[in-house]
C-alpha positions as CSV (number, residue, x, y, z in Angstrom):
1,X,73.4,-99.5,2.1
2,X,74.4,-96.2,4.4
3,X,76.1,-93.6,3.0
4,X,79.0,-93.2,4.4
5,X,79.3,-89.3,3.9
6,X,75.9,-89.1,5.7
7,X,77.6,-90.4,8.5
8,X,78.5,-89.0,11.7
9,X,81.8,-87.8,12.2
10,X,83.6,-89.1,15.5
11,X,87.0,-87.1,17.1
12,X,89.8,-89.4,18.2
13,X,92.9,-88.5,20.1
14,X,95.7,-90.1,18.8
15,X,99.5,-90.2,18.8
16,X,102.0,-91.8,16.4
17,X,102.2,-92.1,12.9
18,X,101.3,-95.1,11.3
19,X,101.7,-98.6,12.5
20,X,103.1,-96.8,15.4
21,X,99.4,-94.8,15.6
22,X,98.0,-95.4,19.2
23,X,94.5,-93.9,20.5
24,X,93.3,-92.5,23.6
25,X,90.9,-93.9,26.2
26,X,89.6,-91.6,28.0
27,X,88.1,-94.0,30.8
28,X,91.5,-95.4,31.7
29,X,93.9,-92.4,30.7
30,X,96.5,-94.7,28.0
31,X,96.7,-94.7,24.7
32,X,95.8,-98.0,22.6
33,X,96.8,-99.6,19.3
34,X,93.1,-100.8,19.0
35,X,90.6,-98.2,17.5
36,X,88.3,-100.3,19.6
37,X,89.8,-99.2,22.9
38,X,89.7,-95.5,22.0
39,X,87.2,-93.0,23.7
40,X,85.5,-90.5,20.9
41,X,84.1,-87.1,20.7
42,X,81.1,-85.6,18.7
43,X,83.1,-82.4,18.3
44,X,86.9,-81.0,17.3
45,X,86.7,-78.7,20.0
46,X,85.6,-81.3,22.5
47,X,88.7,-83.2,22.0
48,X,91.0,-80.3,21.5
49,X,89.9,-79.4,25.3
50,X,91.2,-83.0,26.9
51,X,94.4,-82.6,25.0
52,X,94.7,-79.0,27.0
53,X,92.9,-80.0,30.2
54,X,95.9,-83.4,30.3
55,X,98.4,-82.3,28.5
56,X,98.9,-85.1,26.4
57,X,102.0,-83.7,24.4
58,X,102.4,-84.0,20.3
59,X,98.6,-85.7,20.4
60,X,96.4,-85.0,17.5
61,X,92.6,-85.0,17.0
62,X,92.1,-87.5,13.7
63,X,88.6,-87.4,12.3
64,X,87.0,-91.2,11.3
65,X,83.4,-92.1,10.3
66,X,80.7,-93.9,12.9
67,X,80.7,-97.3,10.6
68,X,84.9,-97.5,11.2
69,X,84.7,-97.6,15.1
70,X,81.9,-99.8,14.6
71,X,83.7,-102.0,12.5
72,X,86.8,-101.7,15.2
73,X,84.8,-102.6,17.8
74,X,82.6,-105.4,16.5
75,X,86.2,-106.5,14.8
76,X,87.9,-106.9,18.3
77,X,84.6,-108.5,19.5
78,X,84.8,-111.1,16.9
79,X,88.7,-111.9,17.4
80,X,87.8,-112.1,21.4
81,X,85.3,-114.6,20.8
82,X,87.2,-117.0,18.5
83,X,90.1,-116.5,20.6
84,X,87.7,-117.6,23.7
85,X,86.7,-120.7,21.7
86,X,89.3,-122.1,21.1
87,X,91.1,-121.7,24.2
88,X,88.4,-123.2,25.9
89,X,88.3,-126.1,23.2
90,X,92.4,-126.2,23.7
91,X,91.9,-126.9,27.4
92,X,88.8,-129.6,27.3
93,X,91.4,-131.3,24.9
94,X,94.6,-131.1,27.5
95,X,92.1,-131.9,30.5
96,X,92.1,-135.8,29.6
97,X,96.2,-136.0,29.0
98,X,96.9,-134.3,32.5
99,X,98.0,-136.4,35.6
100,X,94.8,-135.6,37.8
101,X,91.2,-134.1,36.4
102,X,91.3,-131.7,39.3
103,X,88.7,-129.5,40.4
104,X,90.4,-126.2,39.3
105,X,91.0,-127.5,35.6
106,X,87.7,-128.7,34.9
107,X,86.4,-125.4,36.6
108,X,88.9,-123.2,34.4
109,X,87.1,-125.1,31.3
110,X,83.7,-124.6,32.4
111,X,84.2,-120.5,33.1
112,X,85.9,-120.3,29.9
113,X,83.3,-121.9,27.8
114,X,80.8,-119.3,30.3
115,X,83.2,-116.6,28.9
116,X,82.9,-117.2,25.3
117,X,79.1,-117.6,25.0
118,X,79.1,-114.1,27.4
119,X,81.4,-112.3,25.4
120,X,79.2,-113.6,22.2
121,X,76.2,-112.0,24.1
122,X,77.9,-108.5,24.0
123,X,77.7,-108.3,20.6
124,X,73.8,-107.8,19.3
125,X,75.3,-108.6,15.7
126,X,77.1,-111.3,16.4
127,X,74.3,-114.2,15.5
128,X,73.7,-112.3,12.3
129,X,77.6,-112.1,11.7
130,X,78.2,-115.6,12.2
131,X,75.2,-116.6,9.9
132,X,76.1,-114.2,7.0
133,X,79.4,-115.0,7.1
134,X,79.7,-118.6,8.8
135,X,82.2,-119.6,6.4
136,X,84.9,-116.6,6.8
137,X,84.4,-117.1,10.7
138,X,85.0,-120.9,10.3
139,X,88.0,-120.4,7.9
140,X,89.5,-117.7,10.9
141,X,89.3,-119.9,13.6
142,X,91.3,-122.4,11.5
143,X,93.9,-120.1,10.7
144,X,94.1,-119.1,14.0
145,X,94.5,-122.9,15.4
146,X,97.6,-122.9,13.0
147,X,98.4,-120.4,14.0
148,X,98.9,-121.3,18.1
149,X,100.1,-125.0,16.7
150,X,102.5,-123.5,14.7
151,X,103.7,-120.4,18.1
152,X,103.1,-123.5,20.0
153,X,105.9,-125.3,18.2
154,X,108.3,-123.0,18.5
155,X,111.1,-123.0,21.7
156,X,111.1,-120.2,24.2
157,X,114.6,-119.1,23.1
158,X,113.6,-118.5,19.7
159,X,110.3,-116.0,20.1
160,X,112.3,-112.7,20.0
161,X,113.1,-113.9,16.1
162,X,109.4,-114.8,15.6
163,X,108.6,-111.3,17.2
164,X,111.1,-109.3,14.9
165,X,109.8,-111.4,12.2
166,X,106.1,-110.5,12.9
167,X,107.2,-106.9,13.5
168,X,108.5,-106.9,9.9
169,X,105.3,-108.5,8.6
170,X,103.5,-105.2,9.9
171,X,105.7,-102.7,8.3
172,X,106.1,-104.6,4.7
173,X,103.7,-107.1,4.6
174,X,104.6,-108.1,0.6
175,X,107.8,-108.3,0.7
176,X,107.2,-110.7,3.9
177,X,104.8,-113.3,2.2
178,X,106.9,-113.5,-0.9
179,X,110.3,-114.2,1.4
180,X,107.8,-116.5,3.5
181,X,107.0,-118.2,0.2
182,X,110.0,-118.7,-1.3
183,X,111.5,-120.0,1.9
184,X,108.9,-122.7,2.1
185,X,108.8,-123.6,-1.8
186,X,112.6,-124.0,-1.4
187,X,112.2,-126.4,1.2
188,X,109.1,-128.5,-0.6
189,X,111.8,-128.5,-3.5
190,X,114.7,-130.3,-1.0
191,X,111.8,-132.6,0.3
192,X,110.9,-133.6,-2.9
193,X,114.8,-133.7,-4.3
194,X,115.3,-136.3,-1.4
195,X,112.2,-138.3,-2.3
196,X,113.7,-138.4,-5.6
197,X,117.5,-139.3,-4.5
198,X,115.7,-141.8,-2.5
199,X,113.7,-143.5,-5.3
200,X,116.0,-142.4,-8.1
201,X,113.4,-140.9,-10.2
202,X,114.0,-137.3,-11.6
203,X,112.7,-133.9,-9.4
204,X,110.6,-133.3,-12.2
205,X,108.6,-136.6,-12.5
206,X,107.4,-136.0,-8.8
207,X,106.6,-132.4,-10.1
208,X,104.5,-133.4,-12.5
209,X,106.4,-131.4,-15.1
């Protein structure tokens, strides 16, 4: 295992504090809220000179370690890939429920399943990711086909309140999953109060208690 105070040290530019921390990329001149987009440099003073040189007011230089924008980037790699797949699997699926099989849907399927084995290409590690950890990689994917079910299910008119709500997740993520939880418990009780109305057997018989 590497040590990680043998490591090399990498300069970031960022802004923010924070959830609210964002990173410069050089290439493209913006700042990102992925540590994979950001540009790095091997010294302080390096970094301290593109602040200067573009004025990029109340910017800082933040130090991190090599295996953290290794991890950011391989990370994002990962989450592009899955994402890839299962759009691409999303679409094969709709293909057979639309009016015509045109051309330009079964293309869009084909480069999209081109895109996801490509994108797997860019990562060396990824083989060796998937293998070592096949299971985790499986379990994400599901989560994130809930996940799009679940946004997919939700009208148009309502996605600023899912925003706000995800928002919130970000800045208190406990106090989120325990309101999440009690919300949802609450309404397995109702379920199961009607079941029991229904079939005029006490709540607690179908709870087992």
């Amino acid at each position: 295992m590497n040590n990680q105070n043998n490591e090399p040290n990498l300069f970031i530019i960022a802004t923010g504090e924070g959830a609210n921390t964002k990173y410069y990329n050089g290439k493209h001149q913006y700042f990102t809220s992925d540590l994979a987009g950001a540009t790095y440099a091997n010294k302080n003073q390096e970094a301290l000179r593109i602040i200067n040189y573009y004025k990029l007011a109340n910017s800082r230089v933040i130090i991190i370690k090599e295996s953290e924008y290794i991890f950011a980037k391989a990370n994002a790699m990962t989450k592009l890939t899955i994402m890839a797949e299962c759009v691409s699997m999303y679409l094969k699926e709709t293909i057979e429920f639309l009016p015509n099989k045109s051309q330009v849907t079964k293309n869009a399927h084909k480069h999209l399943k081109l895109a996801a084995e490509s994108i797997k290409g860019l990562n060396p590690d990824f083989e060796h990711f998937v293998k070592t950890h096949e299971d985790d990689v499986f379990d994400v994917q599901g989560y994130f086909d809930k996940f799009i079910h679940e946004v997919a299910s939700i009208p148009f008119v309502d996605l600023l309140n899912v925003t706000a709500i995800l928002q919130a997740y970000k800045i208190d993520e406990k106090s989120m999953c325990g309101i999440a939880k009690k919300v949802i418990k609450h309404n397995e009780d109702k379920e199961k109060e009607k079941v029991a109305q229904k079939n005029q057997v006490s709540i607690y018989d179908i709870k087992g208690v």
